[in-house]
C-alpha positions as CSV (number, residue, x, y, z in Angstrom):
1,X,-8.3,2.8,-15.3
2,X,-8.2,5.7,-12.3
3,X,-11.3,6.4,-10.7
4,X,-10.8,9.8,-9.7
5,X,-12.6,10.0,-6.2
6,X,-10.9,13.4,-4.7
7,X,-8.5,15.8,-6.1
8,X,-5.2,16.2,-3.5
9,X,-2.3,18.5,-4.4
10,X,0.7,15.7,-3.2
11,X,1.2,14.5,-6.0
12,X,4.1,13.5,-5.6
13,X,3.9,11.7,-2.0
14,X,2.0,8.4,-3.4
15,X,0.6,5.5,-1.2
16,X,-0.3,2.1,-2.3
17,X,-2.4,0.3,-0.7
18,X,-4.5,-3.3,-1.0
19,X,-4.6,-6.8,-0.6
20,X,-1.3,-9.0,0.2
21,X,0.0,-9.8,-2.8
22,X,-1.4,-7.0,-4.9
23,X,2.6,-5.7,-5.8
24,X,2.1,-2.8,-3.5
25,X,6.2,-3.3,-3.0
26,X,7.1,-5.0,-6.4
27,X,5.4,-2.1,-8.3
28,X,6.3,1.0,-5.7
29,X,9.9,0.0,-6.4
30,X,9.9,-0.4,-9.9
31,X,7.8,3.2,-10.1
32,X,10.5,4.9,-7.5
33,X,13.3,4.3,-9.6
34,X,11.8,5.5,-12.6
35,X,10.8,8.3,-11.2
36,X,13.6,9.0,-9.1
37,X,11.8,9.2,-5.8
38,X,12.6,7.7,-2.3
39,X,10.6,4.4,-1.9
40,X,9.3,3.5,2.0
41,X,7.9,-0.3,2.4
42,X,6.2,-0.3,6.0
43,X,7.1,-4.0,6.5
44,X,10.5,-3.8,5.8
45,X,11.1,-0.8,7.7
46,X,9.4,-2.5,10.4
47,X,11.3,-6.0,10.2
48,X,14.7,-4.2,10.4
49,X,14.1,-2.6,13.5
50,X,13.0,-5.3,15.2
51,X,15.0,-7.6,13.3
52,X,12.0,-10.1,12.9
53,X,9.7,-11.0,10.2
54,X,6.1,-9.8,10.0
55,X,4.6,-13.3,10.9
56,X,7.2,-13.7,13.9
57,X,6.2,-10.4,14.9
58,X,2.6,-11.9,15.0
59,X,3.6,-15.0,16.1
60,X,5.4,-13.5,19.3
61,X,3.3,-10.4,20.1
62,X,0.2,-10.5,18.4
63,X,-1.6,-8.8,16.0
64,X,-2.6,-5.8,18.3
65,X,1.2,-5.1,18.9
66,X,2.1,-5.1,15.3
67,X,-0.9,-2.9,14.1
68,X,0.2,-0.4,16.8
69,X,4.3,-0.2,16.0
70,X,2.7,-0.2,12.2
71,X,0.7,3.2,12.5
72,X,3.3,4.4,14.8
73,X,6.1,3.5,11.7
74,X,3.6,5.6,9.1
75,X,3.0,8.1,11.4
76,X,6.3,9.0,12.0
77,X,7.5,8.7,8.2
78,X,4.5,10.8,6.7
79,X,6.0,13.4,9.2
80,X,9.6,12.6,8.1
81,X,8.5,12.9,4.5
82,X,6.7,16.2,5.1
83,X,9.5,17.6,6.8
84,X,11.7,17.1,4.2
85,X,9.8,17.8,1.1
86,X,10.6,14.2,-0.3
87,X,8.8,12.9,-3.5
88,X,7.9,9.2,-1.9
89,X,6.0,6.0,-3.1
90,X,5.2,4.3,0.6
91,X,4.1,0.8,0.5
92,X,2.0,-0.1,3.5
93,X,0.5,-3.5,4.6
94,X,-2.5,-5.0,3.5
95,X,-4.5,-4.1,7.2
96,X,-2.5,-0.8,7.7
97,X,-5.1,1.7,6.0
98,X,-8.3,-0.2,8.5
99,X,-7.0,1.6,11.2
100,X,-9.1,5.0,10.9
101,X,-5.8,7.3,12.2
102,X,-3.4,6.0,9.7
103,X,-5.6,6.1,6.8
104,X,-6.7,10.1,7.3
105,X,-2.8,10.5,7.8
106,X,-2.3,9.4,4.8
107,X,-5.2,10.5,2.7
108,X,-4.8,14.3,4.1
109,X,-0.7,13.9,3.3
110,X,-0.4,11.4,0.2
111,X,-2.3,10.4,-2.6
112,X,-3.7,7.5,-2.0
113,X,-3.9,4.4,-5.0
114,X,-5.5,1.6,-4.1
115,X,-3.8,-1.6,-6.2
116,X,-7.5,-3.5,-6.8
117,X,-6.4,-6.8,-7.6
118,X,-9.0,-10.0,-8.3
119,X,-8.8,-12.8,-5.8
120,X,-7.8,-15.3,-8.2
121,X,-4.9,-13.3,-9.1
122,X,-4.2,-13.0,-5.0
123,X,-4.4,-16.6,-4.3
124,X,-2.1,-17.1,-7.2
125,X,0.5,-15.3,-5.7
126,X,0.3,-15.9,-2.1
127,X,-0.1,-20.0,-2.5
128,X,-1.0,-21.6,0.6
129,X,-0.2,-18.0,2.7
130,X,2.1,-20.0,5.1
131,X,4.3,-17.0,5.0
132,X,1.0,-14.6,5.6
133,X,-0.2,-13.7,9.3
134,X,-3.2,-13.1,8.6
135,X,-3.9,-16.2,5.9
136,X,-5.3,-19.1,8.5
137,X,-6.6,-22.5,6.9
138,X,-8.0,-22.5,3.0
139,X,-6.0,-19.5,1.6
140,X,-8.9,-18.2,-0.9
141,X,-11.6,-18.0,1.8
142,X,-9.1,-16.4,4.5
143,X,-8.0,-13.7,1.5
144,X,-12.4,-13.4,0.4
145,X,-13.1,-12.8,3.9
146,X,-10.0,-9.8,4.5
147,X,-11.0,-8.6,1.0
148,X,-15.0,-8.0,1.5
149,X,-13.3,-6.2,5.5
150,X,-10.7,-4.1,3.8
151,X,-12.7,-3.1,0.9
152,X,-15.1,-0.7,2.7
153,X,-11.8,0.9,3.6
154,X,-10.1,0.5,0.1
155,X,-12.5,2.5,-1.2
156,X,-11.8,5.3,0.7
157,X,-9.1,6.5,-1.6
158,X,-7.9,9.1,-3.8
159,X,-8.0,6.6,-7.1
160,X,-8.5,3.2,-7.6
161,X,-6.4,0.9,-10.2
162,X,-7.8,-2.5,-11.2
163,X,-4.8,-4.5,-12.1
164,X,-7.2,-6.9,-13.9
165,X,-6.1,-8.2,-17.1
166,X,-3.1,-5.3,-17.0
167,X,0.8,-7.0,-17.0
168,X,3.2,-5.2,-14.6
169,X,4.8,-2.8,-17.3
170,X,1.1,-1.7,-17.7
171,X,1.0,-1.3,-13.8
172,X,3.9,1.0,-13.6
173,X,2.8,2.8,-16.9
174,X,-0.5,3.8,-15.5
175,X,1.0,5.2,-12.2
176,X,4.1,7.0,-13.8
177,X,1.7,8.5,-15.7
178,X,-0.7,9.0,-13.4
179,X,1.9,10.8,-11.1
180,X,3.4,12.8,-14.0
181,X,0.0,14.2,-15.5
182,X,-0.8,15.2,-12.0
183,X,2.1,16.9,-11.3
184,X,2.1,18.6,-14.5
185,X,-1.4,19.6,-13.4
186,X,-0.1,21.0,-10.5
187,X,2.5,23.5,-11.9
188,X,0.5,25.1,-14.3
């Protein structure tokens, strides 16, 4: 269920943010073509410019490099977005919204959902987090210890939806209608 923490009029300009492996991508897709909206994953849009993975992007540079090209690539989309009026669901990395900057970007310009998803759940999708930058050693403690960081700035959101015990239609479900009730809401 929502947990309404602020009311925000762009309702239709929707970020999703949490934990690797949350869906973030899976689910923003799925809800941008139902909705007809554009759909913006950070990563991607970041591995084809430089024509590089994430983790090689770590791997090469560092993680200081690849934080800054990352609120550099937000930045520059929210004002892309804005410019053109476009309804959006951005996906953004799982470390984007620490960065202070980025997240008041994007909770003064989006509304912000925060895809709370249990760790079990997490390590079940990520595996061993070989593919993961920031997964180093045993993959549940690396994910615990981002999680307890991250959540002091997960729960600076607009709404909050546990995907505990929910199946992906139910996922897509709650933010269609999430984003639909809102923007009715916002035309009356």
């Amino acid at each position: 269920m929502f947990n309404i923490k602020e009311t925000n009029s762009y309702y239709d300009k929707i970020t999703l943010i949490g934990m690797m492996g949350t869906g973030k991508s899976k689910f923003g897709r799925l809800v941008a073509n139902n909705l007809k909206y554009n759909f913006y994953d950070i990563d991607n849009i970041i591995e084809k410019k430089f024509k590089a993975s994430i983790k090689i992007l770590f791997q090469k540079h560092g993680e200081l490099f690849f934080r800054n090209i990352e609120k550099e690539t937000i930045k520059n989309l929210v004002y892309q977005i804005n410019d053109n009026n476009e309804k959006v669901i951005i996906s953004i990395g799982g470390g984007a919204y620490d960065d202070k900057e980025t997240r008041v970007l994007l909770f003064n310009n989006t509304n912000v959902i925060w895809l709370n998803t249990p760790i079990d759940n997490l390590v079940e999708r990520i595996g061993d987090g070989s593919k993961r930058p920031m997964i180093k050693g045993d993959a549940r403690e690396a994910i615990y210890k981002l999680l307890q960081k991250r959540k002091i700035f997960y729960n600076l959101c607009h709404y909050e939806l546990n995907t505990d015990k929910l199946n992906q239609n139910q996922i897509v479900e709650k933010i269609i209608s999430f984003i639909s009730h809102k923007n009715n809401k916002a035309k009356k």
